[in-house]
Wavefront OBJ file of the C-alpha trace (Angstrom):
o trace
v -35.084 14.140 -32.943
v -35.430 10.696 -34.574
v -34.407 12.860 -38.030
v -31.601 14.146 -36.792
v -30.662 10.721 -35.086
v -30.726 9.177 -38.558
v -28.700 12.007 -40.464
v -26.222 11.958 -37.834
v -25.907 7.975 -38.150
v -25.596 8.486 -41.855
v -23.281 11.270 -41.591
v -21.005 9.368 -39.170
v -20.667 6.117 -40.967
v -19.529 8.038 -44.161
v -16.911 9.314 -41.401
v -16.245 6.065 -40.758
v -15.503 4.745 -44.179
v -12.875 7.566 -44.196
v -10.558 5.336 -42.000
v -9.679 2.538 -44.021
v -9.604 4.671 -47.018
v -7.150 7.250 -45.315
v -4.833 4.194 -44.190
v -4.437 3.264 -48.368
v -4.495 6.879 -49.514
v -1.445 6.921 -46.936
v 0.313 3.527 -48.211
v 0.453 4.598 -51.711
v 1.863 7.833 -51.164
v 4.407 6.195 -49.097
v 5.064 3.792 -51.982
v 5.066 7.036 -54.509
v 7.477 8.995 -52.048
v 9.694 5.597 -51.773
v 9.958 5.526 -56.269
v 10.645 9.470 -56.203
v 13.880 8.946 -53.822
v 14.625 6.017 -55.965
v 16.845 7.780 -58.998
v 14.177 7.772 -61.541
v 13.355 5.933 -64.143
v 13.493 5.121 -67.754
v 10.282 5.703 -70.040
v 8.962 3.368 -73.007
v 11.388 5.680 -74.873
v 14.394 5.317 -73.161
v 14.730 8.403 -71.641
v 15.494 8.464 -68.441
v 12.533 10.691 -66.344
v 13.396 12.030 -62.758
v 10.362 11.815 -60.719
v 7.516 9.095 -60.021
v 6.937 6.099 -62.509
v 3.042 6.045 -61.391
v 2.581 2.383 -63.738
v 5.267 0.745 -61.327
v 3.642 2.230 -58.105
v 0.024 1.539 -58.733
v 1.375 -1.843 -59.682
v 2.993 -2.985 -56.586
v 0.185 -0.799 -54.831
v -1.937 -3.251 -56.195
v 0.167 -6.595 -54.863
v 0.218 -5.054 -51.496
v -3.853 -3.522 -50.777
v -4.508 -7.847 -50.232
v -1.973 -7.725 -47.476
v -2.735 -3.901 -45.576
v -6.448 -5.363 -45.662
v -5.778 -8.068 -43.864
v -3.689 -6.628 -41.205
v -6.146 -4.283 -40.933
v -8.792 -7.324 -40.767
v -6.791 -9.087 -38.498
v -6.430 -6.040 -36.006
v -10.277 -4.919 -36.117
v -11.268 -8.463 -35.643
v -9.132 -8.918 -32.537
v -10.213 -4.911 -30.915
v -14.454 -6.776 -31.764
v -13.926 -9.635 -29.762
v -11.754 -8.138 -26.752
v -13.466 -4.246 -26.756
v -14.952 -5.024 -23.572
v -12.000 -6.101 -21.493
v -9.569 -3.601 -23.305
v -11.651 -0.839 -22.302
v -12.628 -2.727 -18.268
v -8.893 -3.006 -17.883
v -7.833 0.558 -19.349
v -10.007 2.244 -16.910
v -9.695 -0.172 -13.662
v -13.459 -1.001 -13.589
v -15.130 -4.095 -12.005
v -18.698 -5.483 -12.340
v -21.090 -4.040 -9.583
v -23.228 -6.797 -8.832
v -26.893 -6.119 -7.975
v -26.255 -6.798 -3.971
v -23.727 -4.325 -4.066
v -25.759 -1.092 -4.754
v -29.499 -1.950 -6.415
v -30.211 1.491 -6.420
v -28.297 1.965 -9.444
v -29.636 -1.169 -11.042
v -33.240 -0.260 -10.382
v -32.750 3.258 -11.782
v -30.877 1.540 -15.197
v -33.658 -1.143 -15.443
v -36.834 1.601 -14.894
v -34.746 3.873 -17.855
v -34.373 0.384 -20.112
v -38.243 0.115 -20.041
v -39.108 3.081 -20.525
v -37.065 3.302 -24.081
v -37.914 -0.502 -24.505
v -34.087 -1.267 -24.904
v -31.806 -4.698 -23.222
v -30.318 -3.960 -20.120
v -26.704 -3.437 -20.477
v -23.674 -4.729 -18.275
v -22.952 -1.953 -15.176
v -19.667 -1.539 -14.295
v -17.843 0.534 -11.610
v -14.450 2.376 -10.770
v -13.305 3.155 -7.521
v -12.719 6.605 -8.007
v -13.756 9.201 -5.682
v -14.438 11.503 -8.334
v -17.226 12.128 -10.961
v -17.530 10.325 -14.277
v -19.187 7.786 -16.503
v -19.256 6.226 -19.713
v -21.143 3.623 -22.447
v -18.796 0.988 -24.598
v -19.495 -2.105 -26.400
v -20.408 -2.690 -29.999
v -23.174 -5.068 -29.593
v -26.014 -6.385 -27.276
v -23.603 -9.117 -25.100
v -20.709 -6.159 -25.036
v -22.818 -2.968 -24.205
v -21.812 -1.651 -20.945
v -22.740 1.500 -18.626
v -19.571 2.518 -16.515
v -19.864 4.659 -13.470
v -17.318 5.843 -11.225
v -18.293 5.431 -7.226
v -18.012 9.243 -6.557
v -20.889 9.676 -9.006
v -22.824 7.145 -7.642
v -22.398 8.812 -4.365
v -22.510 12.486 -5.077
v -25.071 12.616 -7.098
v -29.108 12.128 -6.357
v -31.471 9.909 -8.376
v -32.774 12.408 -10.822
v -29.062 13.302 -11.736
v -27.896 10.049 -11.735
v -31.000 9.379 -13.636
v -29.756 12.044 -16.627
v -26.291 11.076 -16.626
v -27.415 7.243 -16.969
v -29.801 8.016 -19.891
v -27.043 9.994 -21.342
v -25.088 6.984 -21.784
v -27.799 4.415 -22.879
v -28.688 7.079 -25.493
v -24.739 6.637 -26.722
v -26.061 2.827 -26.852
v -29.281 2.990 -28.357
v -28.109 5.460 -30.721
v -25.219 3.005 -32.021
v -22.511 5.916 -30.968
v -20.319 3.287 -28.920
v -20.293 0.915 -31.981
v -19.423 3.877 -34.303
v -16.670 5.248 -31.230
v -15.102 1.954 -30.651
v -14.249 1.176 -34.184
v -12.778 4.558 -34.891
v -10.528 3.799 -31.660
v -9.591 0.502 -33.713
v -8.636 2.285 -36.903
v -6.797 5.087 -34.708
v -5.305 2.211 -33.240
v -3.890 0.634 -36.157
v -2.222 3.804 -37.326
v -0.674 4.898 -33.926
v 0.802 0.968 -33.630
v 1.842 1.403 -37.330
v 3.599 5.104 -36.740
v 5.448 4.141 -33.181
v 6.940 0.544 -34.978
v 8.388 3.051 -37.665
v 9.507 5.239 -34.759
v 11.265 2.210 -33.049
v 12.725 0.820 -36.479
v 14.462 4.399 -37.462
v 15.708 5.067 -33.942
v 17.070 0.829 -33.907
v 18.587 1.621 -37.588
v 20.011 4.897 -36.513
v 22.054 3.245 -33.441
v 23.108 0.124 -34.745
v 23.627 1.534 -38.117
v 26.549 3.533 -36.631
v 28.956 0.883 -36.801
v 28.196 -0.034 -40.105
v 28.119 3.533 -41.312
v 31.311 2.571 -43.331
v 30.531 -0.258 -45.308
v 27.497 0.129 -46.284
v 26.707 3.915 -46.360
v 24.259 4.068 -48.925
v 22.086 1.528 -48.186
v 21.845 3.199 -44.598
v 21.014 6.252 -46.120
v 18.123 5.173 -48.085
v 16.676 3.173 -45.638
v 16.715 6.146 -43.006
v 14.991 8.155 -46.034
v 12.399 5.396 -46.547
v 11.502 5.548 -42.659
v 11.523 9.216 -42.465
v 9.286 9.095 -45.389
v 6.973 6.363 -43.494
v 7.361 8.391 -40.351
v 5.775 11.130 -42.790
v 2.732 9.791 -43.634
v 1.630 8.326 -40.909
v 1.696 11.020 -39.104
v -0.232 12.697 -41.346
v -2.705 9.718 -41.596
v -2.701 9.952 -37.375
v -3.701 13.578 -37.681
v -6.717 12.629 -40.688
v -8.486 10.078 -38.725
v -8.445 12.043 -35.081
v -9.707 15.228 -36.894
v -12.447 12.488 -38.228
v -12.788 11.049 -34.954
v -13.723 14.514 -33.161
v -16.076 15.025 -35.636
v -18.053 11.904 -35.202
v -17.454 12.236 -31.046
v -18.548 16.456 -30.593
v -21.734 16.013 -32.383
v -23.010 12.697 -30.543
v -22.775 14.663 -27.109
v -25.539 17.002 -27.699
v -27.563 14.599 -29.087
v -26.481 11.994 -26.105
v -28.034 14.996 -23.921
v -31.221 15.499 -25.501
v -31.912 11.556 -25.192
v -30.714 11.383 -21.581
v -32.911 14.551 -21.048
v -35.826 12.701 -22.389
v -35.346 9.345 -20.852
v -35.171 10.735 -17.485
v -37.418 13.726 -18.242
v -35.824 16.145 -16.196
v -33.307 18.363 -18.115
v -32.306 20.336 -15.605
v -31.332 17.198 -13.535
v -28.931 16.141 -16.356
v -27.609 20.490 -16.329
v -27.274 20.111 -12.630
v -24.925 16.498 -13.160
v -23.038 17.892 -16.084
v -22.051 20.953 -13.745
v -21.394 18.777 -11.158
v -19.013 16.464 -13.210
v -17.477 19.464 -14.747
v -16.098 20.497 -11.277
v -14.837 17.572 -10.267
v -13.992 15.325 -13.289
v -13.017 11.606 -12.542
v -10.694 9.191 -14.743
v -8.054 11.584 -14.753
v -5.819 8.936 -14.474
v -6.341 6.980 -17.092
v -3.548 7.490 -19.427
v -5.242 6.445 -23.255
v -6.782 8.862 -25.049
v -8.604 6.923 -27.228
v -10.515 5.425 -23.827
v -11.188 8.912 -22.450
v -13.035 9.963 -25.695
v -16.301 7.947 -24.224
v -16.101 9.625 -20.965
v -19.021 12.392 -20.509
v -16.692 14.380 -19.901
v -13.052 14.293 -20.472
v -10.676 15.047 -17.746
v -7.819 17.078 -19.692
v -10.560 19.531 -21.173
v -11.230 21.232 -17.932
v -7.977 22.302 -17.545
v -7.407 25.935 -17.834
v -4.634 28.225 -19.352
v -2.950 27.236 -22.080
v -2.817 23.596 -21.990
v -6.756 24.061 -21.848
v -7.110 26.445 -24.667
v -4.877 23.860 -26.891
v -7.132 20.514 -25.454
v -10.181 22.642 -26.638
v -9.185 22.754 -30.081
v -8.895 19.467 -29.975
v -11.226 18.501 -27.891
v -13.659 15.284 -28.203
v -16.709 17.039 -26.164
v -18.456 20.230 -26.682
v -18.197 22.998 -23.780
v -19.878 21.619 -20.218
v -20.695 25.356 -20.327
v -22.652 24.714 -23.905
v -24.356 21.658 -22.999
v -25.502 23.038 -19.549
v -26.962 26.139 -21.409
v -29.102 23.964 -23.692
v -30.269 21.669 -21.269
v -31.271 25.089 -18.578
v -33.686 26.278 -21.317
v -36.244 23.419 -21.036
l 1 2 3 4 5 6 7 8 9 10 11 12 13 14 15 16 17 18 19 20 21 22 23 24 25 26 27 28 29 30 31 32 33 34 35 36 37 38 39 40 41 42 43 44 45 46 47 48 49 50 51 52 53 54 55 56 57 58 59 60 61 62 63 64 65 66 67 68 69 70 71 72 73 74 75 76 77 78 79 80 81 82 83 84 85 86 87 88 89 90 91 92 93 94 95 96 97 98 99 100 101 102 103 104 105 106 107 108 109 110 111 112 113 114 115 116 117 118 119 120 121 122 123 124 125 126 127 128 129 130 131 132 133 134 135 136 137 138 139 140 141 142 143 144 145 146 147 148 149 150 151 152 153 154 155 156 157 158 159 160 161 162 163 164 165 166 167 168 169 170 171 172 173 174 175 176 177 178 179 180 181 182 183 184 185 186 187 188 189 190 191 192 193 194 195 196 197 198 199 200 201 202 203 204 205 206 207 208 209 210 211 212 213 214 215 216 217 218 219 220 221 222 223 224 225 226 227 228 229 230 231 232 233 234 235 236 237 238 239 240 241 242 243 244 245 246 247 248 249 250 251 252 253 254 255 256 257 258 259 260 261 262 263 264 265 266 267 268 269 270 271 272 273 274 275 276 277 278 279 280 281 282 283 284 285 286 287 288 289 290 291 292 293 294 295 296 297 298 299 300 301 302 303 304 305 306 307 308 309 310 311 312 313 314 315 316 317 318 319 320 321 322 323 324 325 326 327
């Protein structure tokens, strides 16, 4: 297990290391796209060459990495500082204090000492239904989240499963690893919907100007389109990478919480549980619901279901239950 831990780790920060690359893959083909619709060009020879003068692209790529970087910087140091209250206030949750329910803090602490690891912040939403979650990227950030209808519904040996589930996402460094690829995902949706905004403002204002200065409209709409373009296509890159990194973390979330708690079937009998009656439907960010154990929108059914399993950020309940039945 410890094997696979580590070539999952390694596989997954590779993944990771994808985003920022992907974000200045993305910029230079804008910037290449941007010199194509520009008329050409003239070569050392004086012939004039329709297509992309690569020299003057790289160059100005090169004046402008200094500046994506340190947007990018600027973004991912803000999303390490304020994780934790992004994600509290994204779902509704509130601290449970000890005095409010120390069952659940005596059944954390006992699973903390048996893997020898720092007992994390507990959280809880008031939601009637079943769900729960780990977040945080480091020891004074690392939270357990629980909604009450788990705490309720559930007995101690389930609650037990699902709990190790999610200090297995800690201990095994997946929150760090999820969080950040929310950041970069983050970056590139914020980027994509201020292109949106700027074509659809330059498309209604432009109207009046249409006359005057038609051309310049033109080319600007073209340049946006273009920028529309590719990050979209960047968008599409790092959630494909972000699945990737999220579906295979599950299973191995399960076989820790199975171990910590050491009762599989407990955990099987939770997941089904959850899978019934899914909590956190409500909460309307994607990005957030990726940490749940289980994501609201892929138990739906039909056709909407068939499409949210293909892109789905969790195996099958059905697939994890299976696995965790044969011990």
């Amino acid at each position: 297990m410890q094997t696979q831990i580590a070539r999952n780790n390694t596989y997954s920060v590779l993944l990771l290391l994808a985003f920022p690359c992907i974000i200045l893959v993305m910029v230079w083909i804008f910037m290449a796209l941007l010199n194509y619709f520009g008329g050409g060009y003239y070569d050392s020879a004086g012939y004039f060459v329709q297509g992309v003068n690569i020299d003057s692209v790289n160059s100005q790529f090169v004046h402008v990495i200094p500046w994506v970087a340190s947007g990018v910087g600027v973004w991912f140091g803000i999303a390490y500082f304020a994780n934790a209250s992004m994600v509290k206030n994204a779902v509704g949750a509130r601290t449970l204090e000890r005095r409010e329910n120390p069952r659940i803090y005596n059944i954390v602490e006992n699973l903390c000492m048996t893997c020898g690891m720092d007992m994390p912040k507990i959280n809880v939403v008031d939601d009637p239904q079943l769900n729960a979650f780990a977040s945080g990227i480091n020891k004074e950030s690392y939270t357990v989240t629980l909604t009450t209808g788990i705490i309720d519904l559930l007995d101690d040996e389930e609650l037990a499963g699902v709990i190790g589930h999610e200090l297995t996402h800690i201990r095994n460094k997946d929150t760090r690893l999820l969080i950040t690829s929310i950041v970069f995902v983050g970056i590139i949706s914020t980027a994509m919907n201020l292109v949106l905004r700027f074509l659809e403002n330059t498309m209604y204002y432009g109207r009046s100007n249409r006359n005057n200065n038609e051309g310049n409209g033109v080319s600007l709409i073209v340049a946006l389109l273009i920028g529309v373009v590719c990050c979209a296509i960047a968008y599409v890159f790092t959630l494909v990478t972000r699945f990737a990194i999220s579906r295979r973390r599950e299973y191995m979330a399960d076989a820790g919480g199975a171990e910590l708690c050491g009762n599989p079937r407990a955990l099987a009998s939770a997941l089904r549980k959850i899978s019934n009656d899914p909590g956190l439907d409500n909460v309307n960010r994607e990005d957030v619901a990726q940490l749940f154990i289980m994501h609201p929108d892929e138990m739906k059914t039909g056709v909407m279901g068939f499409m949210n399993s293909l892109f789905s950020t969790h195996p099958d309940p059905r697939k994890r239950i299976a696995i965790l039945e044969q011990f």
